[in-house]
N, C-alpha and C positions, 0 to 999 in steps of 0.2 A: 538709556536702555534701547535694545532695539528693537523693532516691530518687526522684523521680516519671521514669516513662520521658520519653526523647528524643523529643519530637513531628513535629521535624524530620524532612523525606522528601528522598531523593534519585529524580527520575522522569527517564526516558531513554528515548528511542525511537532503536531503533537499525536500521539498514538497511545494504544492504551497501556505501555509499557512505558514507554520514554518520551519527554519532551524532549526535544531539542533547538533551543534557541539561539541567535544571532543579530549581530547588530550590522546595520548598514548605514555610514553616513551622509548617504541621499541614493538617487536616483540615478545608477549605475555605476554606484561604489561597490568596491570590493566586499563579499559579503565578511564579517570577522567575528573574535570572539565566541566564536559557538563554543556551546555547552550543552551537555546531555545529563537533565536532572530527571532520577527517576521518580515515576507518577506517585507511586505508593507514598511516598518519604513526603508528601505537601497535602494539605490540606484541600486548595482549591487552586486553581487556575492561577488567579490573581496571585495568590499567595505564593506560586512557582516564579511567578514575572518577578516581581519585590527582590526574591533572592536573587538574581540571577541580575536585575538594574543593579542593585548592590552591590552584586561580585563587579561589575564592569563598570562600575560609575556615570553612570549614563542616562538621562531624558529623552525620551524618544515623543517626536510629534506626531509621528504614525506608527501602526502597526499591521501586519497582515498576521495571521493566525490561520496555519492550516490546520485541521482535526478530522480525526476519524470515526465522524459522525455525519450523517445528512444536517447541512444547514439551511432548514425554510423558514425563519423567522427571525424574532429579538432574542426568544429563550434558545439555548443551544443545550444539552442533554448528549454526554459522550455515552456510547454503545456500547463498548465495554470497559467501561468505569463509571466512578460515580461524578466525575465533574460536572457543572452545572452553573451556567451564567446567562446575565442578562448582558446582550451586546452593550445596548445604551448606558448603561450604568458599568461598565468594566473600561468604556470610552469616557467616562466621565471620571471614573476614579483610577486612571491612570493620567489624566489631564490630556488627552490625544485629540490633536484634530482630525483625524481620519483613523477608523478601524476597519478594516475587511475580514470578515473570515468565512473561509471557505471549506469544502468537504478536501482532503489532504488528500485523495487522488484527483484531483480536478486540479488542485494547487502543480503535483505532479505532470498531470500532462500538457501546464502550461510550459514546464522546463524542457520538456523535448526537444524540441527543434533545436535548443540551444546546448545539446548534450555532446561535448566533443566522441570522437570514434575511439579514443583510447578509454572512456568511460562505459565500453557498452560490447560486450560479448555476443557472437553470433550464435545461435544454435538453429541448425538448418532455413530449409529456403533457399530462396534466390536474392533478387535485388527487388529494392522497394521502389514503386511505382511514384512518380514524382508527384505530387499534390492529392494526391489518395487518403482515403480517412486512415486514421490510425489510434489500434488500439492498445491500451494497459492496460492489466493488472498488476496485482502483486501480496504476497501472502504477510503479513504481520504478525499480530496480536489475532486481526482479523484477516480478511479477504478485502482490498478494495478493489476497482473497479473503474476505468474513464476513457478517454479515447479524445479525438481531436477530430474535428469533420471541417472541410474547407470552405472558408467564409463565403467565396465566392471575387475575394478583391486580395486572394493572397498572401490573407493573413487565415488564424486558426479561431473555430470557437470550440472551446472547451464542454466535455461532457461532462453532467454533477446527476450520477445517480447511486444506488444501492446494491450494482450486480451481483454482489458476493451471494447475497439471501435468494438465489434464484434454488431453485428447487436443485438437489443433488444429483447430479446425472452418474447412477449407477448403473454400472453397464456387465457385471459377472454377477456369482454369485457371493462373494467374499462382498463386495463391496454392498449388494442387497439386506447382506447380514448386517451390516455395521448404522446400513440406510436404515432398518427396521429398528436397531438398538436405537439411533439417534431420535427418532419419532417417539417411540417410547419412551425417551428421557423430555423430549421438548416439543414434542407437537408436530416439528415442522420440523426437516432434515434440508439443512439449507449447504450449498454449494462451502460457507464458510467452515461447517461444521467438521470437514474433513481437512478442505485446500485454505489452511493456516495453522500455526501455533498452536494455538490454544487446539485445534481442530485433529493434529498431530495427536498430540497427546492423548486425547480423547479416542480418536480412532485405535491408539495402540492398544488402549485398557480393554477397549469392546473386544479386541480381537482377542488380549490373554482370557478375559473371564470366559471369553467363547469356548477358547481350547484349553479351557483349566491351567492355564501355566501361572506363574507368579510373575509379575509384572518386575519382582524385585525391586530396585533405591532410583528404578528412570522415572521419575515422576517428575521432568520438566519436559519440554518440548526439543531444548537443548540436548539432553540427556538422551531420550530416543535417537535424534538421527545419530548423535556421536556413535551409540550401541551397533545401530544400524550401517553407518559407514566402516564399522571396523568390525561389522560381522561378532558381535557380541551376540545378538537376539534376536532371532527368527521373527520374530513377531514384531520388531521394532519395524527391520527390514522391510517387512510385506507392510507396515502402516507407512512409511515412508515412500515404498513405489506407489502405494494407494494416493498418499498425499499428491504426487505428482502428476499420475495419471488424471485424477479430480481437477487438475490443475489443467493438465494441457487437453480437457474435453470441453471444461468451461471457455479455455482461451479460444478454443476451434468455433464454439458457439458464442462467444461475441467477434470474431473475426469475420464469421458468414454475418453476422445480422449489422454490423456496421459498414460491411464491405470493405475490411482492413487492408488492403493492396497496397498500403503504404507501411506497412510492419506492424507487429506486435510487438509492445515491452513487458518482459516482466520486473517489477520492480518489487518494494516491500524487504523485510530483515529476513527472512529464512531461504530464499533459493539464493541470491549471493555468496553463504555460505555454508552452503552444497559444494559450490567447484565447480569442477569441469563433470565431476560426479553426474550430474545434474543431465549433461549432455546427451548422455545414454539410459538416462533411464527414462521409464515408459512415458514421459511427458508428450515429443513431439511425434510420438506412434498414435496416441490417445490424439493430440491434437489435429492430427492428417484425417485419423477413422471417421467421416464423414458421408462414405456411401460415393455416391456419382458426383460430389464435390471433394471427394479426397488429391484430386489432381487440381484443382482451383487452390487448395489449403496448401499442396505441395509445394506451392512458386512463394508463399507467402514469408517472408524472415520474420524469427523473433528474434530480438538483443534480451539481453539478462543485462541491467542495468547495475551495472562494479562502480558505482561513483563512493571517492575516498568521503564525501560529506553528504548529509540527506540532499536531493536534487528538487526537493519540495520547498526549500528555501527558495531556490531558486525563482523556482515558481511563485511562492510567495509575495516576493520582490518585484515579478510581472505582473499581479494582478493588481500592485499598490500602481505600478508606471502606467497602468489601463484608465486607472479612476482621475488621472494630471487632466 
């Protein structure tokens, strides 16, 4: 029998909607086999891996594990869901020598650099500044949040924090209305609570109960923008340009405070499939409206990142090549 370790990787990017996992036969194989198992349909974490080794017949010696949760310890606790594991013990009961796991925008903006140009849509700007920080988001289930700041020897170190929960930057008064409804419901009106999914949604219902309308059968996040892009619902509409605008005032404000001169990405499931829609709406007007830095923000590109497979694997697969 042989002694040489298992090269074999299990890599997963997981969110509060969908995991999606893949296999990699070492250390700059081709990633394969992905699968996208939804969260609700499993039990736990572990119990998602099991089915998914199963479907593919496969032992993995390592794993990386993105999630869309802050990871500072052994216990890991997802944000919007209830999964719940202890690292040591999910490395131990899948028999791995090695497990990383990281916050799924950190995993993210490790794949940047490696993101070809047919993967990645312009919406204004200019050209990005060559070794310059650079920042992501991107809207989900949740808001995440990362950026890349340069090491100093040419390579990237990754940002791991929580930007989404940053206070709502409401700037009318439609959006105060919705700010005020969201406080009301949770305490804290957090940037996610509009710019995502779940955030969508929620913003639209505040606006029908506002103006007495009936919300009608859109009660998914999906359902609103469909309404909204094909001019169904006034209200879907105006939650939808809110969504974006929330989106590109948060991107302007991590853009000044990291000094993004090297571009913005948006990544995440809901602005990809917007379109080009996307391009014209109030996002990159909200993103520039910065005052006497509106012309520093003007030279800045963002890409809307169209990769046909999560680009968090990718990532994924570079933090495992980090830990060699």
């Amino acid at each position: 029998m042989s002694s040489l370790p298992n090269p074999g990787r299990l890599l997963a990017d997981v969110g509060g909607t969908n995991a999606r996992m893949a296999w990699q036969d070492g250390p700059g194989a081709p990633i394969e086999h992905i699968e996208v198992l939804p969260v609700a349909q499993h039990a736990s974490l572990q119990a998602a891996i099991r089915v998914y080794l199963r479907q593919i017949g496969r032992q993995p010696g390592a794993a990386a594990i993105a999630m869309a949760n802050p990871v500072t310890g052994d216990h890991v606790q997802m944000t919007n869901h209830d999964w719940s594991f202890s690292q040591a013990a999910m490395r131990d009961e899948l028999g791995l020598s090695t497990l990383r796991v990281l916050n799924d925008f950190t995993a993210l903006a490790l794949a940047l650099p490696h993101l070809p140009a047919s993967e990645l849509r312009q919406v204004g700007g200019g050209v990005a500044v060559p070794g310059a920080a650079i920042a992501l988001l991107g809207a989900g289930t949740g808001l995440g949040v990362s950026g890349l700041l340069p090491d100093g020897s040419g390579g990237w170190m990754p940002i791991a924090g929580e930007g989404g929960h940053v206070t709502l930057p409401a700037a009318s008064a439609r959006e105060r209305v919705v700010m005020d409804a969201l406080v009301v419901r949770h305490a804290h009106a957090s940037a996610e609570r509009v710019a995502s999914g779940t955030g969508l949604l929620e913003t639209f219902q505040i606006l029908c109960e506002t103006d007495g309308v009936d919300a009608g059968a859109l009660t998914s996040a999906a359902a609103v923008s469909d309404a909204a892009l094909h001019g169904r619902h006034a209200q879907a509409l105006e939650a939808l340009k809110m969504f974006c605008g929330v989106l590109g005032a948060v991107a302007g404000n991590l853009a000044l405070t990291l000094g993004a001169r090297g571009g913005v990405y948006i990544g995440g499931g809901v602005v990809p499939r917007l379109g080009t829609w996307f391009d014209t709406s109030p996002f990159r007007e909200r993103f520039e409206a910065k005052g006497r830095f509106e012309r520093y923000l003007d030279d800045i590109p963002v890409w809307v990142i169209i990769s046909p497979q999560s680009p968090a694997l990718l990532g994924a697969a570079r933090a495992l090549d980090a830990q060699r």
